[in-house]
C-alpha positions in Angstrom: 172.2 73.3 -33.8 169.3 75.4 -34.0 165.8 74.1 -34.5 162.8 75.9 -35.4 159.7 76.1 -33.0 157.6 73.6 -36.2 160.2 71.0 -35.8 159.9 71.2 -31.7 156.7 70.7 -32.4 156.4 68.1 -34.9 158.8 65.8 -32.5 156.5 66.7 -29.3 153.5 65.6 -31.2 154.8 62.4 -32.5 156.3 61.7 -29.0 153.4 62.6 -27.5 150.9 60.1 -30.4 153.6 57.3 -29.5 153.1 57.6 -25.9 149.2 57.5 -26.6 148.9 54.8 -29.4 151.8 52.8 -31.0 152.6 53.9 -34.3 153.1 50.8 -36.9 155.7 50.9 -39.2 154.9 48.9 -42.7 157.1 46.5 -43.6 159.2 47.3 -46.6 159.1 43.4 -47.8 155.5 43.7 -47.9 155.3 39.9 -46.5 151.9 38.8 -44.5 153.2 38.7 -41.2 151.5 38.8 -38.1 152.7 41.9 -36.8 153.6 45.3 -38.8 156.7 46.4 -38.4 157.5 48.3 -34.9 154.4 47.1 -33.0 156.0 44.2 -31.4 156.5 46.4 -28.4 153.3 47.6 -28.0 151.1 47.1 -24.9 147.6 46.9 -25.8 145.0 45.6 -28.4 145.8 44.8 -32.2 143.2 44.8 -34.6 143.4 43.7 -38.4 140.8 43.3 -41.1 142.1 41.4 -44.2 139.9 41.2 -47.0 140.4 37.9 -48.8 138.5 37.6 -52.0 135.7 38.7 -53.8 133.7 37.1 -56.9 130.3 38.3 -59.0 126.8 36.6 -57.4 124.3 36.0 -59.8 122.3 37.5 -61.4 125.4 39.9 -63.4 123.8 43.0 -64.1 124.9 45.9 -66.1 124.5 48.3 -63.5 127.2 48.6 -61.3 125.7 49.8 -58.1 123.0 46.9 -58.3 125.8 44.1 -59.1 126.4 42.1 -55.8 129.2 40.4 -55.0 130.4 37.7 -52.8 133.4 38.9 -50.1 135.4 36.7 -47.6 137.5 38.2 -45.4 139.1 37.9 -41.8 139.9 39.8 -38.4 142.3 38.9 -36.2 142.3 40.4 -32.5 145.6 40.1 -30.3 145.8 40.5 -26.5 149.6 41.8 -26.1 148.9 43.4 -23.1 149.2 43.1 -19.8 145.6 42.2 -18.5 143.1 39.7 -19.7 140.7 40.9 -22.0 137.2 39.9 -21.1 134.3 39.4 -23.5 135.5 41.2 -26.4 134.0 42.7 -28.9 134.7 44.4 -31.8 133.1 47.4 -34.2 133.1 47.1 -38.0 131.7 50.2 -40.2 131.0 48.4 -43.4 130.3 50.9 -46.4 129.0 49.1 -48.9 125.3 47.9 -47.6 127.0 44.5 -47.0 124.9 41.9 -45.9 126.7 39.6 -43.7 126.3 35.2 -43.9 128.2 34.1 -41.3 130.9 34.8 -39.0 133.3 32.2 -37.8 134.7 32.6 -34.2 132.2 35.1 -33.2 128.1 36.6 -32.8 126.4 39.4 -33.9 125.9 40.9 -30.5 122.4 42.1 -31.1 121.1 38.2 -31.0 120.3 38.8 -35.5 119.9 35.5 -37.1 122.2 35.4 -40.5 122.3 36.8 -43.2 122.4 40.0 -41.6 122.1 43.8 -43.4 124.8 45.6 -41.6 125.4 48.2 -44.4 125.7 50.9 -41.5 128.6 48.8 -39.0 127.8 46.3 -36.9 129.2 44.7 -33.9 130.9 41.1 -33.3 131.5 39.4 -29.7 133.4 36.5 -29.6 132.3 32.9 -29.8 133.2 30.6 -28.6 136.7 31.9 -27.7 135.0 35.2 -25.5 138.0 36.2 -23.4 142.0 36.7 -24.7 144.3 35.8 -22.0 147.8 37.6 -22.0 150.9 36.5 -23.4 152.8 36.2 -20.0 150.0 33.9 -18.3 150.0 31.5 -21.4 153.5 31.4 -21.7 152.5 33.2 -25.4 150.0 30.4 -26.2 148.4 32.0 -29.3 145.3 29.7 -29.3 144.6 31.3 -26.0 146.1 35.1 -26.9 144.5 35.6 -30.1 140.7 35.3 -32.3 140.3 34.8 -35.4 137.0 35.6 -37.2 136.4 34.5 -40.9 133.5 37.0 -42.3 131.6 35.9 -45.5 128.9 38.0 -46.6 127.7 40.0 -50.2 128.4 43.4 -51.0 126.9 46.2 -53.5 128.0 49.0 -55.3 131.6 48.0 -56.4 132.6 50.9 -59.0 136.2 50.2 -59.5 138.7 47.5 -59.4 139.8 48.5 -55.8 139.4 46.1 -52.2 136.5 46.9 -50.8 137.6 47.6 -47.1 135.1 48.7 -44.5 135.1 52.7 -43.2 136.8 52.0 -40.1 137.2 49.2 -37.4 137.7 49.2 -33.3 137.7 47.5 -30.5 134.7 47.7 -28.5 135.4 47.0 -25.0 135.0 50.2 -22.5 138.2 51.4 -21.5 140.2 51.7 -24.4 141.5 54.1 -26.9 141.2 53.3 -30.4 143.1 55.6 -33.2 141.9 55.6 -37.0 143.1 51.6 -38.3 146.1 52.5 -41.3 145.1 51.2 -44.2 147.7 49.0 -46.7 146.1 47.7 -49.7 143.7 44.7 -48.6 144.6 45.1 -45.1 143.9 47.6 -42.2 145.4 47.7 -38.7 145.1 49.2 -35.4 146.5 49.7 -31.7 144.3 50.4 -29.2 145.3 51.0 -25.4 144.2 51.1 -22.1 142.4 54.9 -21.2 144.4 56.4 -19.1 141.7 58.7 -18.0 138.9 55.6 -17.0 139.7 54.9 -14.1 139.4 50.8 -13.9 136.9 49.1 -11.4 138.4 47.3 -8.2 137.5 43.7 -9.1 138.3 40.7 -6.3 137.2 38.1 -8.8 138.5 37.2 -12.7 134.8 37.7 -14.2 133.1 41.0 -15.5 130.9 43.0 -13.1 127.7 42.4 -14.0 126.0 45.2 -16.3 122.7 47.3 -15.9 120.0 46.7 -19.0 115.9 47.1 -19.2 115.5 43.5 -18.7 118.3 40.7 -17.4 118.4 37.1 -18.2 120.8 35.0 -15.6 122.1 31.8 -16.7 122.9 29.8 -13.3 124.5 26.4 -13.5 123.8 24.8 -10.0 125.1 21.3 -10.3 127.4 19.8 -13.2 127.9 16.6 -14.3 130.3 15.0 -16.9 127.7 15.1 -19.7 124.8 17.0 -18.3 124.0 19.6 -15.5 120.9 22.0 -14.0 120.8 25.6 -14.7 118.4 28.0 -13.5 117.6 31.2 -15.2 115.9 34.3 -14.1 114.2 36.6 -15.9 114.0 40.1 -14.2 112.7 43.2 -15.0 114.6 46.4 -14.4 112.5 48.9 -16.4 110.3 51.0 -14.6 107.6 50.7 -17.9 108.7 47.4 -19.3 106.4 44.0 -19.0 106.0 40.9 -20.7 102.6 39.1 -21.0 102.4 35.6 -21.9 106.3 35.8 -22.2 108.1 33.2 -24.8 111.5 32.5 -25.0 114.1 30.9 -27.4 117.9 30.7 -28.3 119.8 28.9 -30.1 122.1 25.9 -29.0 126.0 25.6 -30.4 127.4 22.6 -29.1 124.3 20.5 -29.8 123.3 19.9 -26.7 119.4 19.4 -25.6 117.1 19.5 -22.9 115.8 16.6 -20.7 113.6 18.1 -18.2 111.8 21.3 -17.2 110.6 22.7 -14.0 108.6 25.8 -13.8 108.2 26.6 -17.8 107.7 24.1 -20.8 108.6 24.7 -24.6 105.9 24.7 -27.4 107.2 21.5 -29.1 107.5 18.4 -27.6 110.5 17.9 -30.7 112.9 14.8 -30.3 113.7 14.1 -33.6 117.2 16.1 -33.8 118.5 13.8 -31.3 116.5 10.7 -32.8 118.2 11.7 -36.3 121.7 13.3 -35.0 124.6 13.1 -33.0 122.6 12.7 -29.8 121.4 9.6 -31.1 124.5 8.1 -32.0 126.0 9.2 -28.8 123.4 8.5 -26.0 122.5 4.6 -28.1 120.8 3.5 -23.8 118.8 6.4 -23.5 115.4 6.9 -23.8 114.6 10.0 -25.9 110.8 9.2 -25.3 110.8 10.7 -22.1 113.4 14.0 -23.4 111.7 17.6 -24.0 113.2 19.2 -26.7 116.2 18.4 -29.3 115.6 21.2 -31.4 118.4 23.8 -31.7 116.1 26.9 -31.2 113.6 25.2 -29.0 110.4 28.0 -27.8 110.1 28.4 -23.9 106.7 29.8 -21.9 106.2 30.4 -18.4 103.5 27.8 -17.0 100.0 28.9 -15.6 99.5 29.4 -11.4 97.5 26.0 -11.6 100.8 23.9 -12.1 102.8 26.3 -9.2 102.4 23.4 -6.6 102.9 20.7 -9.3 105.9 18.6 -8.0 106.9 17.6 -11.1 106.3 20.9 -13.2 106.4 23.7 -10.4 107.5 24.1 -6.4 110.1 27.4 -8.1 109.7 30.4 -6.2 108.4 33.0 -8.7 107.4 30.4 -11.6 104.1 29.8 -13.2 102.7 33.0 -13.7 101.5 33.0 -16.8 104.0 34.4 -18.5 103.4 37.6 -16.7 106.2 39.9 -15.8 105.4 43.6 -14.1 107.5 46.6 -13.5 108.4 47.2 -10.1 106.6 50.7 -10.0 103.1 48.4 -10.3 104.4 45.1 -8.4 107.8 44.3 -7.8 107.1 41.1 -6.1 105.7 39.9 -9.4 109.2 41.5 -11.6 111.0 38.6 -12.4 110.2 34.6 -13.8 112.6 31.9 -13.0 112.9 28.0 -14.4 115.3 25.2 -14.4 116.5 23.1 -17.2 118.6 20.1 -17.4 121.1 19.7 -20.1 122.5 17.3 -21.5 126.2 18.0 -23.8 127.7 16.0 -26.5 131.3 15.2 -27.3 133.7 16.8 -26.8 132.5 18.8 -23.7 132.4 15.8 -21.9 133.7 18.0 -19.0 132.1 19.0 -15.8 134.0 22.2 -15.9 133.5 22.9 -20.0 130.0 24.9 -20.1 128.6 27.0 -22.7 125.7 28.8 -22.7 123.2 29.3 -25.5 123.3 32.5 -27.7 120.9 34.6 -29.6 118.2 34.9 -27.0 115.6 36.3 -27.3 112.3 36.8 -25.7 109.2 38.3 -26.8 105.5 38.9 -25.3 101.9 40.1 -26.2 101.7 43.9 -27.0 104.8 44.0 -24.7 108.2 46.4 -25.5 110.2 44.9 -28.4 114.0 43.4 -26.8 117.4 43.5 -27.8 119.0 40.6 -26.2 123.1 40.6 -26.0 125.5 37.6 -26.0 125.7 36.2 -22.6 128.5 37.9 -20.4 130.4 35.5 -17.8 129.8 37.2 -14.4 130.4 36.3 -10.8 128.2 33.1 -9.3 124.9 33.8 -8.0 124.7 33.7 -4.6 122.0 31.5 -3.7 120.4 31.6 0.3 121.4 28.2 1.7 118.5 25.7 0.9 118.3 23.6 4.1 117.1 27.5 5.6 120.6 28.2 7.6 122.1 31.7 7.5 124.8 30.7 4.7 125.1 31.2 1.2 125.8 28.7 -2.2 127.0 30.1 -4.6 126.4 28.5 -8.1 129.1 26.8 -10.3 129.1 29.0 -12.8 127.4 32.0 -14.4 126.7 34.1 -17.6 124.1 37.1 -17.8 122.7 38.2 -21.0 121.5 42.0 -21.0 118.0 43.0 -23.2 117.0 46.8 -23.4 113.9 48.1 -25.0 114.3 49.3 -29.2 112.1 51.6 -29.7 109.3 50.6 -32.9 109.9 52.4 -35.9 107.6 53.7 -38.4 104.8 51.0 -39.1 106.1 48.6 -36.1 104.2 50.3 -33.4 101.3 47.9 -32.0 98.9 50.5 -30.6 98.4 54.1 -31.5 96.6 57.4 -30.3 94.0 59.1 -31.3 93.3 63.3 -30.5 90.2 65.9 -30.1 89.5 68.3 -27.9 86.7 70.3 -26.8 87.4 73.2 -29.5 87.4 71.2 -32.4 84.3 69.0 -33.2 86.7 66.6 -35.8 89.1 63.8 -34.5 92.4 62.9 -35.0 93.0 59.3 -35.9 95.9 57.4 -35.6 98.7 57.9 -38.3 98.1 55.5 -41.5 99.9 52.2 -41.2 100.8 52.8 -37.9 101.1 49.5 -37.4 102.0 48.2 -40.8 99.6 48.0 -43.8 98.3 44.3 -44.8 97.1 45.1 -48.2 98.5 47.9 -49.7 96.7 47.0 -53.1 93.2 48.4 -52.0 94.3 51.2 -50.1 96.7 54.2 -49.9 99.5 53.9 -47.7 101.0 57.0 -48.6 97.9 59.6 -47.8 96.7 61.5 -44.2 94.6 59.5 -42.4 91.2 61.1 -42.7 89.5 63.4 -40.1 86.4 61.7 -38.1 83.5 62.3 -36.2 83.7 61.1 -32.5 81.2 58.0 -32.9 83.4 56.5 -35.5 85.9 56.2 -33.0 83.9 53.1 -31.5 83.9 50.7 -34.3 86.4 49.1 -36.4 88.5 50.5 -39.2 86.7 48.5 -42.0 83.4 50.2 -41.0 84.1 53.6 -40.5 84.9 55.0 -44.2 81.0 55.9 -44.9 81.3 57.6 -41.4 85.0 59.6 -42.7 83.4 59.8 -46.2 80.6 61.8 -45.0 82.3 64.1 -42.7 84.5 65.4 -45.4 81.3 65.8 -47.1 79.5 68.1 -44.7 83.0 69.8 -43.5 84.5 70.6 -47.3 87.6 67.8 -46.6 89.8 66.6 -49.4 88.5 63.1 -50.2 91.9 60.8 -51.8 91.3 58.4 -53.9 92.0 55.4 -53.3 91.4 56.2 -49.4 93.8 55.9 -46.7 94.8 52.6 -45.5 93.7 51.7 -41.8 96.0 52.2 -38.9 95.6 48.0 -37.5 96.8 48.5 -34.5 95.6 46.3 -31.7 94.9 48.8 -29.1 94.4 52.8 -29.3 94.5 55.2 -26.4 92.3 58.0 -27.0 93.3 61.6 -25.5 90.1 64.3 -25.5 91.2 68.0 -24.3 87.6 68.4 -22.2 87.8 71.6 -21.0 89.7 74.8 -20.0 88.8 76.5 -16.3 90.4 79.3 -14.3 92.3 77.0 -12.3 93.0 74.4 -14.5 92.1 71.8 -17.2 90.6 68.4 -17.6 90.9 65.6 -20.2 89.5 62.1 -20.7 91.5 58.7 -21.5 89.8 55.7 -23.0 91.2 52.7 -23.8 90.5 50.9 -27.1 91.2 47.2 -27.5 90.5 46.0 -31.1 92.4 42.5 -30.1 90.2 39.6 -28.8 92.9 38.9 -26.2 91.7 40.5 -23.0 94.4 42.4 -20.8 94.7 41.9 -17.6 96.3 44.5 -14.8 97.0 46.7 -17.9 98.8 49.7 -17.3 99.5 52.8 -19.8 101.5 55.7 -18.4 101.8 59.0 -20.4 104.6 62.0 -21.0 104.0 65.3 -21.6 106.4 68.2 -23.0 106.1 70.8 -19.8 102.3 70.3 -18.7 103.1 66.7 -17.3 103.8 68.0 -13.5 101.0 69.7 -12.7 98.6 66.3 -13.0 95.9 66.4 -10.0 94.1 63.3 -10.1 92.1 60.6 -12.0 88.9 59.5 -11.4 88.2 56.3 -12.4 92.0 54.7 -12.9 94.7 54.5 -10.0 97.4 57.1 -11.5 100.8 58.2 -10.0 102.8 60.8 -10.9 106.8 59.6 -11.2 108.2 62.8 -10.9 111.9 60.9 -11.1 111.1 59.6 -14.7 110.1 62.8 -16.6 106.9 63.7 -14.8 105.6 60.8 -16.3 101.8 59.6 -15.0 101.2 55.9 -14.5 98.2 54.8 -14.6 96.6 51.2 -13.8 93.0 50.1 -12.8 91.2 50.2 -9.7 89.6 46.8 -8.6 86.9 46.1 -11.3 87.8 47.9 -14.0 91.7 46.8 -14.2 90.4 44.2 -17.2 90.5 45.5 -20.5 88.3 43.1 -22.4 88.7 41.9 -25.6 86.8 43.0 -29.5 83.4 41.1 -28.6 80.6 40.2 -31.7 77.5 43.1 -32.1 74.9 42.1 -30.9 73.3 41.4 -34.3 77.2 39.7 -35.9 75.7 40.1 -39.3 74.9 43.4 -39.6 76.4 45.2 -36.0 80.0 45.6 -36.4 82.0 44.5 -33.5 82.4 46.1 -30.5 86.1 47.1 -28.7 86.4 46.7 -25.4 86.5 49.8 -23.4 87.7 51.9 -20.3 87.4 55.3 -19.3 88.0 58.1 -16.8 88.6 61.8 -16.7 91.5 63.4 -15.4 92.1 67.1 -14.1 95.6 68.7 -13.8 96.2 72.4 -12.3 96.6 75.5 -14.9 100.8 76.2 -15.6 101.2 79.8 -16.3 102.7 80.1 -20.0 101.1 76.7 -21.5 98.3 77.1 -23.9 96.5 73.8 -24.0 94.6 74.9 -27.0 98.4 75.0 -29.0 99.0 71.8 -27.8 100.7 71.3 -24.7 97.4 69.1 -23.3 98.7 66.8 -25.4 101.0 63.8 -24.6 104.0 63.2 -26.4 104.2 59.8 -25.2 102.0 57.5 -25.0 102.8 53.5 -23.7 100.4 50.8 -23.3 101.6 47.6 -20.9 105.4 48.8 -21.7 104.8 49.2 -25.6 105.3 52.7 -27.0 102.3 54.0 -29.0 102.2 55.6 -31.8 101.3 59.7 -31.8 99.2 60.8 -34.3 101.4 63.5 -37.2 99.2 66.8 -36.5 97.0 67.5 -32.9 93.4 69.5 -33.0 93.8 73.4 -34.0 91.3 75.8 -32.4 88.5 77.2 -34.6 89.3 80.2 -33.0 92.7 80.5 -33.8 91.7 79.6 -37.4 89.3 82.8 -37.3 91.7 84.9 -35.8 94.1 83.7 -38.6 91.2 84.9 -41.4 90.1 88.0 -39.7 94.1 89.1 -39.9 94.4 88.4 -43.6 90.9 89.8 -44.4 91.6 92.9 -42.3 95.3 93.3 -44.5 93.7 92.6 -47.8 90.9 95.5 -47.3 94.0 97.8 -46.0 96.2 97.1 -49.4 93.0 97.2 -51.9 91.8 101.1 -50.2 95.7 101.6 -50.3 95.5 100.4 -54.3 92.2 102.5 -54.6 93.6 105.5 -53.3 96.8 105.3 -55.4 94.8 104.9 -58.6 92.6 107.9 -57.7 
């Protein structure tokens, strides 16, 4: 029998896709059963989205794309594989600008509070049930082998009659290869398998390594009791321009439990009434809730002041009480991380001294600080604690969970400070972009328009008094005047960049630092990135500056002794009639001459700008030479006289 070369090739391809993924056969009968047809041999991951039910919200509109609609559904994640899958989690591509209510056997890993717009996908970890054992170590024990998540959420834009099924769905979890789910009517399904080309880690323990992230939060429990036990977390920075000031932090309990004592932070409400009211109550009849902390199920935590570090009953924790301050290591890396301990007390039924579970949804947040994505907490290896009686041993904790936070960087109208440009060639400034920080009352103002141009001395009072200053510069310079003018930037603190002057071996600029807050900032920092002209910085004056070649030529800059305290907005001296007065720093900085970069088309000006770990906001447009400008006129003017003799000539 002769075959042709398509045929060879047709059976290579689907040998090759069934040696890659399993192939699922449907089931003729159409029945709901577990598995599809053919899959039952399969080594790997199986995925299925079933979409339940849907019904019309109110209010029923006529349009169809503005009609929402209430959706249940339900994914089911089966470990029939060979090696215990750790922490899954999973990827859903919703289509339909769903926005998700609750999720039932699992988290949204970003930390989001429901509902929850995830219109563009969003991804799942699983709660409480976060690892799937295999089938051979549970003798196939499907409570232990298998998740089940129950989605409920609303969903727009439902045209025709058909089930609304998301884009596309996958597992997750690195080291796995996921194929496009086959859809059946309500229901899609998937395979996905172990990646042959990852090669997997060398573990000697059953817990996930632990991961890298901008800032990690450990959760060590060092003693356990039946119905309580101690944890101590750490806070540590790992970003070389992240910080926290005056650091808060908060998550959310799911097994009701509550905290009796604190050493080394304290929460912002002294809250009992949950237990007083609750389960707690009922539960713990002896106990006296007078002397608990907190029953609230998002209680808010902040670091303790340096006067209460030697306090026996609030302090004595290495690396506590700081104020709520946490540095990067390039400034201080003895004064990187924050640590606390709690004691916890659990309710029915984790009446267990081996049945822990951490809190979710952390997440922490500071003053003018970077803004953090926290993720679920990830069991990890115990901490290794040094041996507290001062031998050379170690003590390991009891158990241990990490939860990873990287920096998001602000969109349009989130930033919290801005910059502002001029240079030495141009006599008007650039202002920060309109609503850089948001806009507060849009109704008086013009959110939409180009900030205005301003002289330099405006720069040095406040927004609300600078629009006779901007009004009559666009006066004297012929400017375009909108009506109603531009809404302010309101940022707290701007960084202003002025292009000095241009010399034969170099250039020099001058930083000042704005702070329209009346919160002063102490050991501030700002460091600053520049497209090509960053690595040829010299020195600055009055700041300490470094430049971090490693982290894209960026320059660091903090203040020398006496001048590393940014003071806060402080009353004119007349409060009546003297607007109020920023505080202020200053210095001037040289860098040498790069051959190729024209300051004057903007390459002396950063591209990015961060104060104390927040990104700033760049201003839309930088200064343009007034020479350049003439150069531009004296071309056109010189063609226009060339085409008008040209014309004259041809009528002659």
């Amino acid at each position: 029998m002769k075959f042709s070369w398509k045929v060879v090739a047709l059976m290579l391809f689907l040998f090759h896709s069934r040696n890659r993924f399993c192939l699922a056969e449907e089931s003729d009968s159409g029945s709901a059963s577990t598995l599809p047809k053919g899959q039952e041999s399969c080594a790997g991951i199986f995925l299925r989205y079933n979409f339940v039910s849907r019904e019309k919200e109110y209010p029923r509109l006529k349009n169809a794309t503005a009609q929402s609609w209430a959706f249940n559904s339900s994914v089911t994640i089966l470990n029939m594989g060979t090696t215990e899958l750790k922490a899954w989690k999973i990827f859903i591509r919703f289509q339909y600008n769903e926005i998700l209510v609750s999720a039932d056997g699992a988290v949204l890993t970003n930390s989001a509070d429901f509902p929850a717009p995830v219109g563009n996908g969003t991804y799942l970890a699983g709660y409480p049930q976060t690892d799937l054992e295999t089938s051979i170590d549970t003798a196939n024990d499907l409570e232990k082998i298998q998740a089940k998540v129950k989605l409920k959420g609303t969903q727009f834009g439902l045209r025709s009659p058909k089930n609304p099924m998301p884009r596309t769905l996958r597992l997750a979890n690195d080291g796995y290869r996921c194929p496009s789910p086959t859809h059946r009517g309500s229901s899609m399904y998937l395979f996905c398998v172990k990646d042959s080309k990852i090669k997997a880690n060398k573990t000697t323990t059953k817990f996930l390594p632990r991961q890298k992230g901008d800032l990690l939060i450990a959760y060590d429990v060092t003693q356990a009791y039946v119905n309580n036990y101690l944890v101590e977390i750490t806070i540590e920075n790992k970003h070389a321009l992240g910080r926290l000031d005056h650091w808060n932090l908060t998550w959310e309990w799911t097994r009701g439990e509550f905290i009796d004592k604190l050493k080394g932070a304290y929460v912002r409400e002294l809250d009992v009434s949950d237990c007083l009211n609750g389960k707690a109550g009922n539960y713990y009849e002896g106990m006296d809730f007078s002397s608990v902390l907190n029953c609230q199920k998002r209680p808010i935590l902040f670091d303790l002041p340096p006067t209460k570090a030697n306090d026996t009953q609030m302090g004595k924790i290495p690396y506590c009480c700081r104020n709520g301050t946490i540095l990067p290591t390039t400034m201080d890396g003895t004064k990187s991380k924050s640590v606390f301990q709690m004691q916890v007390y659990k309710l029915p039924p984790d009446l267990n001294r081996t049945v822990i579970y951490p809190p979710q949804k952390w997440k922490i947040v500071g003053v003018l600080n970077p803004d953090y994505k926290c993720g679920s907490p990830i069991r990890v290896d115990p901490t290794k604690f040094p041996d507290p009686a001062g031998l050379e041993a170690i003590k390991p904790a009891i158990a241990s969970w990490q939860i990873v936070c990287n920096i998001s960087r602000p969109t349009k109208g989130n930033f919290r400070c801005c910059v502002t440009f001029s240079a030495y060639y141009n006599k008007s400034v650039i202002p920060c972009d309109t609503c850089a920080c948001g806009c507060q009352d849009e109704l008086k103002c013009n959110p939409s328009k180009q900030a205005m141009l301003l002289p330099a001395e405006a720069l040095l009072v406040p927004f609300n008094n600078r629009s006779k200053k901007a009004i009559a510069w666009a006066t004297i310079h012929h400017f375009k005047i909108p009506k109603p003018l531009p809404c302010g930037d309101n940022c707290g603190v701007s960084v202003h960049w002025h292009v000095s002057s241009v010399y034969k071996q170099g250039w020099a600029a001058r930083m000042t630092l704005f702070n329209w807050r009346r919160l002063n900032f102490e050991n501030w920092f700002t460091a600053l990135q520049f497209r090509k002209a960053g690595s040829g910085f010299q020195k600055m004056y009055s700041f300490n500056a470094t430049l971090l070649s490693k982290l894209n030529n960026t320059i660091f800059v903090q203040g020398i002794e006496g001048m590393n305290y940014l003071i806060g907005l402080t009353n004119g001296s007349n409060p009546e009639k003297d607007p109020a007065v920023p505080g202020k720093l200053q210095s001037v900085v040289t860098f040498k001459k790069k051959a190729g970069l024209d300051i004057a088309k903007g390459y002396g000006f950063p591209s990015k700008v961060f104060f104390n770990g927040e990104e700033c906001a760049i201003p839309s447009r930088i200064p343009i030479s007034s020479v350049v400008r003439f150069s531009v006129n004296l071309s056109t003017l010189f063609v226009c006289k060339i085409a008008s003799f040209l014309l004259i000539q041809h009528l002659n």
